[in-house]
Structures are given as C-alpha cells and as structure tokens.
C-alpha positions in Angstrom: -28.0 -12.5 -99.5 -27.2 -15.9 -98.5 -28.0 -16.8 -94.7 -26.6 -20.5 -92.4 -30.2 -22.0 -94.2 -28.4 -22.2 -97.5 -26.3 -25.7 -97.6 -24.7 -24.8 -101.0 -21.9 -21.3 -101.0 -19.8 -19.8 -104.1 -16.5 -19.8 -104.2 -16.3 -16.4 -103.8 -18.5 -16.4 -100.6 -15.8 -18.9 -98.9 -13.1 -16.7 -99.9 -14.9 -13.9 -98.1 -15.5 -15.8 -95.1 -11.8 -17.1 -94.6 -10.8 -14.1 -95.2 -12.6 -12.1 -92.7 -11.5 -15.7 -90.5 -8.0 -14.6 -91.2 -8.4 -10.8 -90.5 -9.9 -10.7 -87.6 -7.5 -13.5 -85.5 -10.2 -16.3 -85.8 -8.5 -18.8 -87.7 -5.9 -18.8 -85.6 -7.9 -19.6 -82.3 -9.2 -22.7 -84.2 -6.0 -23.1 -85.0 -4.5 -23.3 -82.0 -7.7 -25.3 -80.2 -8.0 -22.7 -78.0 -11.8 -23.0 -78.0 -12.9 -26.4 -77.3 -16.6 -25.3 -77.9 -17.7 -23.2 -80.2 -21.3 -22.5 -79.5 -20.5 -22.2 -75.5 -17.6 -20.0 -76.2 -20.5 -17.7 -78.4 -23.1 -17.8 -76.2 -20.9 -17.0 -73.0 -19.1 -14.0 -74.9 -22.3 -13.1 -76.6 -24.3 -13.1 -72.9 -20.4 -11.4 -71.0 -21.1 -8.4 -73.6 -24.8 -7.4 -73.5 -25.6 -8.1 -69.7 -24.6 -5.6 -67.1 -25.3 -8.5 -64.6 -22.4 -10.0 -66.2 -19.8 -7.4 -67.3 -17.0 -9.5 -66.2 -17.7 -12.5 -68.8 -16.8 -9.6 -71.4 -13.5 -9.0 -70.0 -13.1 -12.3 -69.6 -13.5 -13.4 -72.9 -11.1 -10.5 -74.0 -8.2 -11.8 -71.7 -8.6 -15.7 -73.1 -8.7 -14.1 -76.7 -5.5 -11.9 -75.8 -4.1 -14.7 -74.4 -3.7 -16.7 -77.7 -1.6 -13.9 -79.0 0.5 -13.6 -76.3 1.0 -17.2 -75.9 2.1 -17.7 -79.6 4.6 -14.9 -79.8 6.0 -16.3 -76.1 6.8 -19.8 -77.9 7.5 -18.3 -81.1 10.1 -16.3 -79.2 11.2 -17.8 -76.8 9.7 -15.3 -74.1 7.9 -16.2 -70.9 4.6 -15.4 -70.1 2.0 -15.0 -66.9 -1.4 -14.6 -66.7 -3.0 -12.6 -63.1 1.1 -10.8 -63.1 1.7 -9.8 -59.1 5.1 -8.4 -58.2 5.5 -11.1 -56.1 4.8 -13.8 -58.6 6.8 -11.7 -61.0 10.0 -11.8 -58.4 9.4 -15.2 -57.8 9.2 -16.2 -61.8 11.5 -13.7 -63.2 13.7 -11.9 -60.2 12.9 -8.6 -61.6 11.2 -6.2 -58.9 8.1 -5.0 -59.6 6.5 -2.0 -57.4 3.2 -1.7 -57.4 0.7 1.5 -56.7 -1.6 -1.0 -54.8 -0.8 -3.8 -53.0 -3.3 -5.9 -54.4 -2.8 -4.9 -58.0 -2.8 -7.6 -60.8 -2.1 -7.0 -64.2 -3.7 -9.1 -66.6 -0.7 -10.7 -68.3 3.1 -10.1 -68.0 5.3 -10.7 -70.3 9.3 -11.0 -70.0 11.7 -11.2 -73.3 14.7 -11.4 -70.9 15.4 -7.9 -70.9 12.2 -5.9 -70.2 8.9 -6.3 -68.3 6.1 -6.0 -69.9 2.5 -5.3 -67.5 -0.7 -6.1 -69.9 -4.2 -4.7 -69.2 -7.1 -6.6 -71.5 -10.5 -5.0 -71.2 -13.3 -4.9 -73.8 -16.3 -2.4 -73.3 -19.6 -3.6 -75.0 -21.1 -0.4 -73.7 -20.6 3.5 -72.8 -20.1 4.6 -68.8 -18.1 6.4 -66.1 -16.2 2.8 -65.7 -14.3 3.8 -69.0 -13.3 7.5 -67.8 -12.3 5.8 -64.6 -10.1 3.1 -66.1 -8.8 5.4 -68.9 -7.4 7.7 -65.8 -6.7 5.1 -63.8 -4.2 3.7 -66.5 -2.6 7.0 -67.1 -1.6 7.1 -63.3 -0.3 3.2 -63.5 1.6 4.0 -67.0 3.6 6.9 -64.7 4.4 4.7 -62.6 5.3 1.6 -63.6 7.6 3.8 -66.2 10.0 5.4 -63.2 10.9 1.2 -62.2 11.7 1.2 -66.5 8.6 -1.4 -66.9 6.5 -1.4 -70.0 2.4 -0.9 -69.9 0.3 -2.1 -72.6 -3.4 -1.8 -72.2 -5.3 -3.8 -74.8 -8.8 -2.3 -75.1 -11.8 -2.8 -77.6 -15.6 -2.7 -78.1 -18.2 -0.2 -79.1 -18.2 1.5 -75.7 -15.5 3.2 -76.9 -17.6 4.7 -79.2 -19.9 7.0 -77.3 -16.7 7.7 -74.8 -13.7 8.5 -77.3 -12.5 11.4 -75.4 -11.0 9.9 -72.0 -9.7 7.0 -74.6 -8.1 9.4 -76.5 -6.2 11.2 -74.0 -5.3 7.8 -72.4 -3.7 7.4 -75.9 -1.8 10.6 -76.3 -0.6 9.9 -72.9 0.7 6.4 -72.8 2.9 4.5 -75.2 1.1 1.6 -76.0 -2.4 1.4 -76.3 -3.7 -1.0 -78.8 -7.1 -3.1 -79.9 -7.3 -6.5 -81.4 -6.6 -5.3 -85.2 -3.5 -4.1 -83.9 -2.9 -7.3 -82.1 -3.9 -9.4 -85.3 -1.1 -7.3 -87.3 1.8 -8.0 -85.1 2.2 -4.7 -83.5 2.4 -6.4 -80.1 4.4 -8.7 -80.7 6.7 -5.8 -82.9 6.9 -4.5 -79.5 8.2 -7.1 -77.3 10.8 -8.7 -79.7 12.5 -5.4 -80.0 12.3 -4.0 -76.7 10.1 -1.0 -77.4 
C-alpha cells in the first residue's frame, strides 16, 4: 500500500484517485475554485465534524459543499438561487409568497426555476443524538406545511450519524418527497428535480 511519502504512483493508482475525485463531487469543487485553500478547508471541516464544541462548522461545510451544486445547475439553467431563503427575501427576490411555521425560519438555500419554489435544508451529522430525531420530525412538520402553499422541500442530509439513528431518517424518508445525500447530489437527482418541476 502506497502512502503521501511515496513521490512516484502507477498509472493505475492515478486512475483510482481521479476517479474516486470524480465520484464523489471533488473535482468539480476544484473545478469551480470554490475552495481557495485546501488544507484550511480540511482542517476546518475535519475539526466542524469531530468536535461537539463546534457542530456548526460541520453544517457549515455541508451548506458551502451543497452550494456548488446548486450554483452550477442555477447557471447551467438559468434558475436563481439564495442562500439563508426568508419569505421576505423570497417576496422581495422572486414575488412568490412564502408562509412560514416560524417567523424567524430560514431555509438553507432557495431555489426558483420560474415556476416552482424550491426550500433546501443542508445538514451533515458526524455523530448519533436526539438532535437527529428532533430535526428528522421537525422536517416532517415543515414538509406538510410548506406543501399546502404548493412549495417544494428538499432536505440534503449525510454523515455517519445517520448510522446509529436510521430509524427517525427513515421515516423522514417515507414521509417526505425529497430527501437526498451528496451521492445523490453528485448523480444529478437534484438537479433532475428542479429542471422538471418535480
């Protein structure tokens, strides 16, 4: 096994690695320049993940990384995009009313193809908790809701948290229509789902 010590790599080793680049969205976020520093951009998402003092860095880093999707399928498309989504920024930007089931609610991202509204939740979970049942309900409620005003709710979720909670996840996903992670993202399933009004 070859480790970062080794100057010298096959050619099949390469192909590996831009292939699991490719996969998983990261050529693409070089691509784009998105991150300007790649050892800062590690170490802040690596320290965001494993600290509980700092469990917002995680979801952080999860919003800038969802952002470069939703960014490129906005100017592939021609759709408009806003990150920290408030029905009044949303009137303001769009004209399309939003209700909200709290008056300070912010979505993540919202998306308009000219037609529909799309509300965007982006949360990663490095690890297990009652914050992930609480969420998981919490988004069931908001996906009733936001569906009686005809709006679209997409909650992007990842990380191994999920792993020791899988139940409230799962009926979060038999209960809403569009719950994805960042595989799905990386396939074009979100961006399936804006262009064609789903």
């Amino acid at each position: 096994m070859k480790t970062f010590k080794n100057k010298e790599f096959s050619d099949a080793e390469i192909s590996k690695a831009v292939h699991f680049a490719r996969e998983t969205g990261l050529l693409k976020i070089f691509e784009d320049k998105t991150i300007k520093n790649l050892v800062d951009y590690t170490i802040g998402i690596e320290v965001g993940l494993d600290s509980n003092g700092r469990k917002n860095r995680g979801g952080t880093a999860m919003e800038r990384v969802v952002e470069v999707y939703i960014k490129g399928i906005c100017k592939a498309r021609g759709f408009s995009y806003m990150t920290q989504a408030t029905s009044q920024r949303v009137l303001a930007k769009w004209g399309v009313k939003l209700s909200v089931d709290k008056s300070k609610r912010r979505f993540d991202f919202g998306v308009y193809n000219g037609k529909k509204l799309y509300l965007i939740e982006a949360n990663y979970y490095g690890g297990g908790g009652s914050k992930l049942k609480s969420t998981a309900g919490e988004y069931k409620s908001l996906y009733d809701f936001l569906a009686r005003d005809g709006h679209k709710f997409v909650w992007i979720t990842d990380g191994i948290g999920w792993q020791s909670t899988s139940r409230p996840l799962e009926e979060t996903f038999n209960h809403i229509e569009y719950l994805l992670n960042l595989k799905m993202i990386t396939k074009g399933i979100l961006e399936e789902i804006i262009a064609n009004n789903l």
